[in-house]
Residue frames relative to the residue before (quaternion, step in Angstrom):
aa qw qx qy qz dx dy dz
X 1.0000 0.0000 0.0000 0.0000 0.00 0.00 0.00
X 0.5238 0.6808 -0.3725 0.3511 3.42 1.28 -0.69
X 0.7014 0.5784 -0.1722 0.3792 2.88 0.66 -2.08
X 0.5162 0.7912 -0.1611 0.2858 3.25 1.37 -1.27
X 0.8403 0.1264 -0.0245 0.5266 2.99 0.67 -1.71
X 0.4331 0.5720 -0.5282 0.4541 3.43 1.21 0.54
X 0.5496 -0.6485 0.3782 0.3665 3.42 0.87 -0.58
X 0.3597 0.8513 -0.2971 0.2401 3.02 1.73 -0.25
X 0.7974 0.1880 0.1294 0.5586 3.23 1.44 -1.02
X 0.1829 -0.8643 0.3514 0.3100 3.81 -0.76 0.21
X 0.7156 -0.3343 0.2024 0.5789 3.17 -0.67 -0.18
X 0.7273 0.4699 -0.2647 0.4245 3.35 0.05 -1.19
X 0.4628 0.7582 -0.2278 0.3989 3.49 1.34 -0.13
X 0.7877 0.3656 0.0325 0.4948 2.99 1.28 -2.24
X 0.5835 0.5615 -0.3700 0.4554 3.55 1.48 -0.84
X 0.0172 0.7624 -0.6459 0.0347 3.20 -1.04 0.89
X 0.4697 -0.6359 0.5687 0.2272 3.78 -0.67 1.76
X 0.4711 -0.5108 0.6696 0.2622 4.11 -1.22 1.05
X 0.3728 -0.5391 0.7053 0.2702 3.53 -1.66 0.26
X 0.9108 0.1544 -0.2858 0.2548 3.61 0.19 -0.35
X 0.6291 0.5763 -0.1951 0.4838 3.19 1.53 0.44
X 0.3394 -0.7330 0.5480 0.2172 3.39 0.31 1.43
X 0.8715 0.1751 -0.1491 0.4331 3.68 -1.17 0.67
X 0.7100 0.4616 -0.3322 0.4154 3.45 0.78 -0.11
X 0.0231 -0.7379 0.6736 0.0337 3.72 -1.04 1.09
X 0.0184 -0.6610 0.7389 0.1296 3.48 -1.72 0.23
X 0.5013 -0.5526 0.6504 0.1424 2.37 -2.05 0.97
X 0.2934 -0.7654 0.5436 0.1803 3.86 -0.69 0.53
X 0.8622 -0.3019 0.3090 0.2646 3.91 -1.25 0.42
X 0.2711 0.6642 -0.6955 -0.0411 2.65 -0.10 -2.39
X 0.8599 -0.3049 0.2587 0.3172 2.93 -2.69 0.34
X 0.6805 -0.5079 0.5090 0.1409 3.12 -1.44 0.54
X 0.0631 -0.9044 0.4088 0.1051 3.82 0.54 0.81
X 0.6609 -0.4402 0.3466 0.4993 3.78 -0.81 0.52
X 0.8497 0.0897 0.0158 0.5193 4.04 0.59 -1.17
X 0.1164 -0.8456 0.4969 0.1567 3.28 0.42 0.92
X 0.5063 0.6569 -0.3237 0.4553 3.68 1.45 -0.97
X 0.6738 0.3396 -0.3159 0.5753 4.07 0.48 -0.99
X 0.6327 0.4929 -0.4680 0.3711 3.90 0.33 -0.20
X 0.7846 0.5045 -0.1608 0.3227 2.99 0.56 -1.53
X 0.7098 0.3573 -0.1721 0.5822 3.13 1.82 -0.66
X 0.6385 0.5738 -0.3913 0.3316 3.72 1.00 0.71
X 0.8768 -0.1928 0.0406 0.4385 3.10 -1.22 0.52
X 0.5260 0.7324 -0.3036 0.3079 3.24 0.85 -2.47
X 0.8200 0.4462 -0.0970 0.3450 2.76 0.20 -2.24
X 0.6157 0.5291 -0.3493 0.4680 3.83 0.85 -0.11
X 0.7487 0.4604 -0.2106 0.4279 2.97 1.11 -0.84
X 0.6148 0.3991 -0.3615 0.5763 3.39 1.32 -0.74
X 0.5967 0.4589 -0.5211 0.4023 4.15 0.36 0.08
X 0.4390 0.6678 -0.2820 0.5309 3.27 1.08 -1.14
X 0.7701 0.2197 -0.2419 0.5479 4.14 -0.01 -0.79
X 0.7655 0.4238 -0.3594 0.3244 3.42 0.52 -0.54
X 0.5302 0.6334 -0.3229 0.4621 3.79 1.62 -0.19
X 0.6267 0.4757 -0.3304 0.5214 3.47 1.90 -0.39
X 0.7121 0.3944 -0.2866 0.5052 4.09 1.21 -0.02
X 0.8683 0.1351 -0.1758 0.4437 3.00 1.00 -0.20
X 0.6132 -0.6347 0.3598 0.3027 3.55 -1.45 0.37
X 0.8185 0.2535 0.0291 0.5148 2.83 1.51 -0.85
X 0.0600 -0.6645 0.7278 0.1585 3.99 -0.38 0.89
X 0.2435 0.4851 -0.8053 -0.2383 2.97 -2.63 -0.55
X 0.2612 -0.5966 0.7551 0.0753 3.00 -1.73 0.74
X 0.1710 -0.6861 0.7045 0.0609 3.07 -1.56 1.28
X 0.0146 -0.9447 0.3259 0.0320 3.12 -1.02 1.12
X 0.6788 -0.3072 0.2325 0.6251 3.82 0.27 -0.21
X 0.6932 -0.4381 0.4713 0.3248 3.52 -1.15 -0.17
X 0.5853 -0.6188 0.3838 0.3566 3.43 -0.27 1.04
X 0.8545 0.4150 -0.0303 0.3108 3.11 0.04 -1.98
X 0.6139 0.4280 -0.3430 0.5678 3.99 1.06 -0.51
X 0.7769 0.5628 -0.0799 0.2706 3.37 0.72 -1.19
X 0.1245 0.8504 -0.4749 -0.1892 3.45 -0.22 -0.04
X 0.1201 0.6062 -0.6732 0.4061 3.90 0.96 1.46
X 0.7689 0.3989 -0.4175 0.2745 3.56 -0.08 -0.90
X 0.6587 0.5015 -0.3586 0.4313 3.53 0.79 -0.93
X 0.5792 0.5313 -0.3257 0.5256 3.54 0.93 -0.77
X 0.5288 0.4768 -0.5061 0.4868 4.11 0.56 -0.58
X 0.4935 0.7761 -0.3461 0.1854 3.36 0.65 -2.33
X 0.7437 0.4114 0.0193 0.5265 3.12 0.39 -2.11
X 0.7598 0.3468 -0.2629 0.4831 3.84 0.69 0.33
X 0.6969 0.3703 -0.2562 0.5583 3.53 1.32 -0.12
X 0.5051 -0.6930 0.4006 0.3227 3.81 -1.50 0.24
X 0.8172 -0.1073 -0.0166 0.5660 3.45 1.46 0.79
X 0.4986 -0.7339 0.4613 0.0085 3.26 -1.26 1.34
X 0.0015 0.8133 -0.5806 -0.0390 3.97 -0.31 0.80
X 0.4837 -0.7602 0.4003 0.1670 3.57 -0.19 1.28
X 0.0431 0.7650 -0.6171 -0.1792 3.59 0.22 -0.09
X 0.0747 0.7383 -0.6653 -0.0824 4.04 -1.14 0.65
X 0.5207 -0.6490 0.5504 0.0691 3.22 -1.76 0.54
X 0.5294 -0.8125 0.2420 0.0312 2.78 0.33 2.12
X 0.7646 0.0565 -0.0535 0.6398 4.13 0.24 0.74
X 0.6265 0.3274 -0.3699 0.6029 4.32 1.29 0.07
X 0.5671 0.5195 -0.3899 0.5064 4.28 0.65 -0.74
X 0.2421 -0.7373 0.6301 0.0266 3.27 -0.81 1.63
X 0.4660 -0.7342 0.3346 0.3630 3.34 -0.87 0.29
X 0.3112 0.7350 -0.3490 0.4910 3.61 1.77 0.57
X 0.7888 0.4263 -0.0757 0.4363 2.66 0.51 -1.55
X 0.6804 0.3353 -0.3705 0.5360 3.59 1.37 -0.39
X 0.4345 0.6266 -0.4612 0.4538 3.23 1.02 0.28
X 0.7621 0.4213 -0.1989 0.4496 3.51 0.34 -1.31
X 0.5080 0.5029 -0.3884 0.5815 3.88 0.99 -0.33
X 0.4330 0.6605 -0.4350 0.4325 4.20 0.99 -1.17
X 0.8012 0.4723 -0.0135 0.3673 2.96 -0.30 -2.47
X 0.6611 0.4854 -0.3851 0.4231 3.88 0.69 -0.81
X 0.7147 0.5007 -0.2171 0.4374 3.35 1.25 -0.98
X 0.6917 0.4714 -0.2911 0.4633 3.42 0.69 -1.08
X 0.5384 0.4532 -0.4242 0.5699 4.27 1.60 -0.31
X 0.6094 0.6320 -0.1615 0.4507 3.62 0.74 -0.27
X 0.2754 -0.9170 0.2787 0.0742 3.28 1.63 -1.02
X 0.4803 0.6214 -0.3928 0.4784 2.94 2.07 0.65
X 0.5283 -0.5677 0.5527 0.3054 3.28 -1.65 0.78
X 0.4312 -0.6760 0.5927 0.0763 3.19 -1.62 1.46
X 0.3084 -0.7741 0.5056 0.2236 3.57 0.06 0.81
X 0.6809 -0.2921 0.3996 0.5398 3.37 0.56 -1.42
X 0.4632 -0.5978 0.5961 0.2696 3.63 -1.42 -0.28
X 0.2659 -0.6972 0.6651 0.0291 3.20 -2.00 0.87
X 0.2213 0.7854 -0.5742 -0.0661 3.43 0.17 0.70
X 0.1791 -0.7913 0.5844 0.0167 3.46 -1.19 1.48
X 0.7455 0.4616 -0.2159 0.4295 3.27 -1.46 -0.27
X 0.3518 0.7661 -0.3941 0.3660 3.64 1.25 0.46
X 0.3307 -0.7927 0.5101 -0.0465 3.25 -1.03 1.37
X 0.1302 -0.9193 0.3713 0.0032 3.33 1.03 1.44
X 0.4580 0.7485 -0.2670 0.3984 3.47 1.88 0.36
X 0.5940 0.7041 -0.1506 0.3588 2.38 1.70 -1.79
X 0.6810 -0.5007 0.4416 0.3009 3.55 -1.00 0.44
X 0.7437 0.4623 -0.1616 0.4550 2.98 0.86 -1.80
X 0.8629 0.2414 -0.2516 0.3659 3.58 0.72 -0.33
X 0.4127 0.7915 -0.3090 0.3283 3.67 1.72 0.81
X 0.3613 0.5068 -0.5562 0.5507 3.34 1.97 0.73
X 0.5887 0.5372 -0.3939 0.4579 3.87 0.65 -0.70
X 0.7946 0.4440 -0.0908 0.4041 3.48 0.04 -1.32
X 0.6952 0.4105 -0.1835 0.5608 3.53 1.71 -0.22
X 0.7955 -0.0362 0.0185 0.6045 3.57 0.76 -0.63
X 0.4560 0.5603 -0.4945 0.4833 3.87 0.63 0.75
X 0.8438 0.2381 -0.1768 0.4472 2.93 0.35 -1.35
X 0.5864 0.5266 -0.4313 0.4391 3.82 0.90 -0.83
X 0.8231 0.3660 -0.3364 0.2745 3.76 0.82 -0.12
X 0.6396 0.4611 -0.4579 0.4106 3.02 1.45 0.41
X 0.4828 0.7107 -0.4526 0.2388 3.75 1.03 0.36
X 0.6148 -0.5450 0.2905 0.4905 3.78 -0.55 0.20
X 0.7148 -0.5801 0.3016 0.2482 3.14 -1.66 1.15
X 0.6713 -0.5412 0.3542 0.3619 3.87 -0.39 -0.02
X 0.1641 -0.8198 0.4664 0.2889 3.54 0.11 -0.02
X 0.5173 -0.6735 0.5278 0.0145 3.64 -0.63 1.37
């Protein structure tokens, strides 16, 4: 993506077809640029979503951490919705608060949440793992 919006490369360059997924392509990273924030928020980048909403059905961008960063909030504002991903026993509830608030000044749609890395041992999460999930699995057969 770097290489991308430096111009360095084109698109058709960066897409690469998965080997094990019929229909699926990604677009890799690349190097770490001096300002990732003026890339991510420049023209290029409109234009290369813009082409890529005409081949495909489906984007996702993965991005930095909400809260150090400010690429994500800048994506936010360029896509039709945001899926939080948190980190299950380390995600404070500040901190998912403040990631909230960055977005919603920003004015992007919150899609939903990802909570990963979850320790279904844990204490804390054995009302889930006890009676969330055991009720939503199929009924017994009789």
């Amino acid at each position: 993506m770097t290489e991308l919006l430096t111009g360095q490369r084109t698109l058709e360059e960066v897409i690469k077809r998965t080997l094990m997924t019929d229909n699926l392509f990604v677009i890799t990273g690349g190097a770490v640029p001096p300002d990732p924030v003026k890339l991510v928020g420049s023209r290029k980048m409109h234009e290369i979503l813009t082409r890529l909403r005409e081949q495909f059905d489906y984007i996702f961008i993965d991005s930095p951490p909400l809260v150090p960063f400010s690429d994500a909030v800048r994506l936010s504002t360029m896509v039709d919705g945001v899926v939080l991903v948190v980190k299950g026993q380390e995600t404070t509830r500040d901190a998912l608060q403040a990631a909230c608030s960055r977005l919603q000044y920003a004015q992007a749609k919150i899609l939903g949440v990802v909570l990963n890395r979850v320790d279904m041992n844990n204490g804390d999460y054995g009302y889930y793992h006890r009676d969330l999930y055991r009720t939503t699995a199929a009924p017994e057969a009789t």
